[in-house]
C-alpha positions as CSV (number, residue, x, y, z in Angstrom):
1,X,69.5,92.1,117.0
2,X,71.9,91.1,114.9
3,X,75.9,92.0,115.4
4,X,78.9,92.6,114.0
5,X,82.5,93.8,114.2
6,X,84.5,94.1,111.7
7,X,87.8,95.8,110.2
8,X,87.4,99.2,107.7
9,X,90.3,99.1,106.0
10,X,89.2,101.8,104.3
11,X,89.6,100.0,101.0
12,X,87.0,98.8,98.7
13,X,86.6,95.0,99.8
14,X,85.8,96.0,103.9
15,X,83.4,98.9,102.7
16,X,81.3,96.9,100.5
17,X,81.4,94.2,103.4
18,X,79.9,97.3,105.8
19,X,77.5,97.9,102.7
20,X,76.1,94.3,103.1
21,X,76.0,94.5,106.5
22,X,73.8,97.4,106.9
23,X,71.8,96.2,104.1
24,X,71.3,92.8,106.1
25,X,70.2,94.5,109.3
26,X,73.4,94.2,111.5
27,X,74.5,96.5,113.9
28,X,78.4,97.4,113.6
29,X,81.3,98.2,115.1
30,X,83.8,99.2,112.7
31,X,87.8,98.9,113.5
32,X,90.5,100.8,111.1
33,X,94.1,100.1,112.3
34,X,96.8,102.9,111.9
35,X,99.5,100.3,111.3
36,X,101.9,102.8,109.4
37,X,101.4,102.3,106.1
38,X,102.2,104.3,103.6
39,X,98.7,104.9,102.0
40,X,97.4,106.4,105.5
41,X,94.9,107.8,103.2
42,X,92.4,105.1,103.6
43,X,91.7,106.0,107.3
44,X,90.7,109.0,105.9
45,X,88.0,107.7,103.5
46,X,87.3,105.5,105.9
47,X,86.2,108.5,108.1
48,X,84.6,110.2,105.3
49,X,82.5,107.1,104.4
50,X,81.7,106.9,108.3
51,X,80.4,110.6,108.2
52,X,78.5,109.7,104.8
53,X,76.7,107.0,106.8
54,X,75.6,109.0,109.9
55,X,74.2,111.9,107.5
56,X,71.8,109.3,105.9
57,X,70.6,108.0,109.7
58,X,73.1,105.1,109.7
59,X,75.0,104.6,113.0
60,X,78.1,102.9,112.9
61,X,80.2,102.6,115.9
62,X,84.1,103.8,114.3
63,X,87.8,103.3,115.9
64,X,90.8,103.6,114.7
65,X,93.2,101.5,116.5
66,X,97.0,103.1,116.5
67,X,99.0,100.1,116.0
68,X,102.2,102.3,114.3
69,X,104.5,101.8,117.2
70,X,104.1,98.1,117.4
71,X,104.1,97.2,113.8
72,X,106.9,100.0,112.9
73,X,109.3,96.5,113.2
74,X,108.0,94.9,110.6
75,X,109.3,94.9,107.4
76,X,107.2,95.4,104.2
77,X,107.1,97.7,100.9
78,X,103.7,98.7,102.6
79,X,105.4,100.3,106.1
80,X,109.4,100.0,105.6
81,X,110.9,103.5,104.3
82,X,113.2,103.0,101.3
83,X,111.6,100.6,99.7
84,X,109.3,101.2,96.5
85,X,105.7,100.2,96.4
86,X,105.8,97.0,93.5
87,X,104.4,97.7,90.0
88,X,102.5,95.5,87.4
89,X,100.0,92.9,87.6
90,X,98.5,92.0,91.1
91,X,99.4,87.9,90.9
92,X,103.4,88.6,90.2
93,X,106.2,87.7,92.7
94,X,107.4,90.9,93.4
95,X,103.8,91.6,94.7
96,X,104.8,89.5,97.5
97,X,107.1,92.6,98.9
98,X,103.4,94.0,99.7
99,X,102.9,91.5,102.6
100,X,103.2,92.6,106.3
101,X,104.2,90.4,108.4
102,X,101.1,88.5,110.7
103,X,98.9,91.4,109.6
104,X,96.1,89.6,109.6
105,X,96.5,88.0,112.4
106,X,97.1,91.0,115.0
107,X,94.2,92.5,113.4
108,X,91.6,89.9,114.0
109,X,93.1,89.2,117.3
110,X,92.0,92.6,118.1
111,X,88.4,92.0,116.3
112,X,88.6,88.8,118.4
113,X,88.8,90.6,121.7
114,X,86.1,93.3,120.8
115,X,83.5,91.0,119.5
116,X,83.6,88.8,123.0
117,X,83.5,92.1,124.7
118,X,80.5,93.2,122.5
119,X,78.8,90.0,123.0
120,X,79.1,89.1,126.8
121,X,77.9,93.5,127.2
122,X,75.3,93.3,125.2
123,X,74.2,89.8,125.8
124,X,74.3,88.5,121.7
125,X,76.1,86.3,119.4
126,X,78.7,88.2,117.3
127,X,80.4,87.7,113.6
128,X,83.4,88.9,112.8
129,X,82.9,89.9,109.1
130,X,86.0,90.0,106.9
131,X,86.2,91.1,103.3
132,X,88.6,88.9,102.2
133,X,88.5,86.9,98.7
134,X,90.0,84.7,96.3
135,X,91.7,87.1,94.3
136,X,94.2,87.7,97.7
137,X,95.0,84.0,98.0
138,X,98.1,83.9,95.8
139,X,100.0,86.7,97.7
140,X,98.2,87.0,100.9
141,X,98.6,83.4,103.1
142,X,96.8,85.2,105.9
143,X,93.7,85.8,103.3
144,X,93.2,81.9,102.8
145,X,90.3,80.1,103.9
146,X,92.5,77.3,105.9
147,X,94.5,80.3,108.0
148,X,91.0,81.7,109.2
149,X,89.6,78.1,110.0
150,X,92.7,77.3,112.1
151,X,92.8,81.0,113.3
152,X,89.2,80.7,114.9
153,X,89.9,76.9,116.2
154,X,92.7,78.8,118.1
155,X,91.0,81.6,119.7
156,X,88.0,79.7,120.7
157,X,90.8,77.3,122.7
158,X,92.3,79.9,124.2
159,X,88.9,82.0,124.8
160,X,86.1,81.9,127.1
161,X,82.4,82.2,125.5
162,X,83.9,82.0,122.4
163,X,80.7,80.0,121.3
164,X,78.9,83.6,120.9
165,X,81.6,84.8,118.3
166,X,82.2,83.5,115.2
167,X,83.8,84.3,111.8
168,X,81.8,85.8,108.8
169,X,83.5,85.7,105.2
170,X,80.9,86.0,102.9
171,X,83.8,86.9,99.7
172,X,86.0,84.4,100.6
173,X,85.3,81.5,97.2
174,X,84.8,85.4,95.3
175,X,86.9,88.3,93.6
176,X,86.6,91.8,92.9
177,X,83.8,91.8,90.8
178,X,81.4,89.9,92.4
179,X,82.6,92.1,95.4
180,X,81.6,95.3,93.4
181,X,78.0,93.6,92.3
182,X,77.3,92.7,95.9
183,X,78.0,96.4,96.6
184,X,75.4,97.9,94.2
185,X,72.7,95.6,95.4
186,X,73.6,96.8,99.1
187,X,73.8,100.5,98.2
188,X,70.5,100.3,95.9
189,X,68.9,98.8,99.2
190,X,70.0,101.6,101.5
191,X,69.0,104.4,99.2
192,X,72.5,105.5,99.0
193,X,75.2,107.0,96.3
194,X,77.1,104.4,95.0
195,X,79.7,106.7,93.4
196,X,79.6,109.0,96.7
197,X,80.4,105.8,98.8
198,X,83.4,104.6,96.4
199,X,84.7,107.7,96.2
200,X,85.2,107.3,99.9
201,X,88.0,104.4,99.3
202,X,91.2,104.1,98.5
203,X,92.8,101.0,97.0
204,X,96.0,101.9,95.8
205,X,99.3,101.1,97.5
206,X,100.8,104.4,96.1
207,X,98.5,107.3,96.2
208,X,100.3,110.8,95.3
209,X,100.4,113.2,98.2
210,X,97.2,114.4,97.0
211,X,95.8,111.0,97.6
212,X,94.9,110.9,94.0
213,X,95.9,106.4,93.1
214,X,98.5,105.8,91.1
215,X,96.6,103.6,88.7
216,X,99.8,101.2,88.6
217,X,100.1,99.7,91.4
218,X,98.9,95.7,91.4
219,X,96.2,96.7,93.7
220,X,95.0,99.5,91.4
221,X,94.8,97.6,88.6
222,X,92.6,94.8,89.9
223,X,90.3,97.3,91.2
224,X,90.3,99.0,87.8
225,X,89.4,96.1,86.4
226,X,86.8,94.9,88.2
227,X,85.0,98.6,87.9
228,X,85.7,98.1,83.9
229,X,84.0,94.7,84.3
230,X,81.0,95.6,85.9
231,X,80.7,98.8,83.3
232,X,81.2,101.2,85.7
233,X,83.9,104.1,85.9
234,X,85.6,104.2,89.4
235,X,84.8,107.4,91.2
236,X,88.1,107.1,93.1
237,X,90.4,110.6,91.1
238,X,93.7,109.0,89.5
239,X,96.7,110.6,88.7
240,X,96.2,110.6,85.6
241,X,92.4,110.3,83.1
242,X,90.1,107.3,83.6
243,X,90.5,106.3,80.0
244,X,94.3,106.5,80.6
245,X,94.7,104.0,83.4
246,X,92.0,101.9,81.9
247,X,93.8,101.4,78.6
248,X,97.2,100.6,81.1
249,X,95.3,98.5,83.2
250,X,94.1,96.3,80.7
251,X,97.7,96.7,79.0
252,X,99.0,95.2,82.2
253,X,96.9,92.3,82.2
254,X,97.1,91.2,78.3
255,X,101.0,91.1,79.6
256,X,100.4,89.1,82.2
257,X,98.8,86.7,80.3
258,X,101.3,86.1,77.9
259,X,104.1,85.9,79.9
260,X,105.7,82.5,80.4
């Protein structure tokens, strides 16, 4: 049997990474941290996705780990209260306000410790499967190939067994789109909704209090785009009409492009 562990943000990127999972015949044990952020709403969908999954015969193992009180120190636009969630295009440097300090890190630290746990109980290697990609490189130094390569040297030092458990980033060298193409194959092979499953995901940094995205935030456009790319409409309900932040997103990004 195969076997993985692996963090559900919630967001787009870890659920189509669950998608391919299922779809390649892994067993998994799904982690969603509670860290304090301000877009809480993704444990939700995370849930709901969860739920989706065991009403079609798909067991996934589910925990949300309540990390709130240790990370409430940290300072980010993400967790930090008086401080607005950045605007415009995804690569900018005020984007870099978005980062949490270590994230990363603590998280598959965590992973880290469950996936030897997983393997020496149930006797199996492990991956710890990731959905991180190329187009979080620029902002994100904890998203980069070199910090995972040094991250899993480290915990195998510092690790018994740690020959059973290994690292699995199968977006790392792609970006959003190739994430959302990988995700329709998955879907098409497990006979389920792909609208239903998106719709169960939440990208945006600042959602409304209904949860409905924001559309403007740098995360929201790059997931707009990518749906635009692929010719899909997202099934995720903005704030405002699909054609709306469409026409903004791509407004955004002809900006971005001509700026100096």
């Amino acid at each position: 049997m195969m076997r993985a562990v692996m963090c559900l943000s919630g967001g787009m990127d870890s659920t189509a990474l669950l998608m391919r999972l299922l779809a390649d015949g892994y067993a998994v044990s799904c982690l969603t941290y509670d860290y304090g952020q301000k877009h809480s709403i993704e444990i939700s969908r995370a849930k709901s996705n969860i739920e989706y999954l065991s009403e079609n015969e798909f067991d996934v193992e589910h925990t949300v780990v309540d990390l709130k009180s240790a990370m409430a120190m940290f300072h980010s636009a993400l967790t930090t209260d008086g401080y607005n969630i950045p605007e415009g295009h995804y690569e900018t440097e005020q984007m870099k306000n978005t980062v949490v300090p270590n994230r990363n890190a603590i998280f598959s630290s965590i992973l880290y410790g469950q996936a030897l746990s997983v393997a020496l109980r149930e006797g199996c290697e492990v991956v710890i499967a990731l959905g991180v990609h190329s187009g979080d490189h620029e902002i994100y130094p904890d998203c980069r190939p070199e910090f995972y390569e040094s991250l899993e040297h480290a915990f195998s030092l510092g690790n018994w067994d740690s020959d059973k458990v290994s690292f699995y980033l199968p977006y790392i060298d792609g970006d959003k789109c190739t994430i959302l193409q990988d995700a329709l194959d998955s879907v098409e092979k497990l006979c389920l909704d792909f609208d239903t499953v998106f719709q169960n995901t939440n990208t945006s940094y600042n959602p409304d209090i209904y949860g409905r995205s924001s559309g403007k935030s740098g995360a929201d456009v790059e997931r707009i785009l990518a749906f635009h790319a692929i010719g899909r409409r997202d099934p995720v309900i903005y704030v405002d009409d699909w054609e709306t932040v469409l026409q903004n997103a791509i407004l955004t990004e002809k900006q971005h492009e001509v700026s100096p």
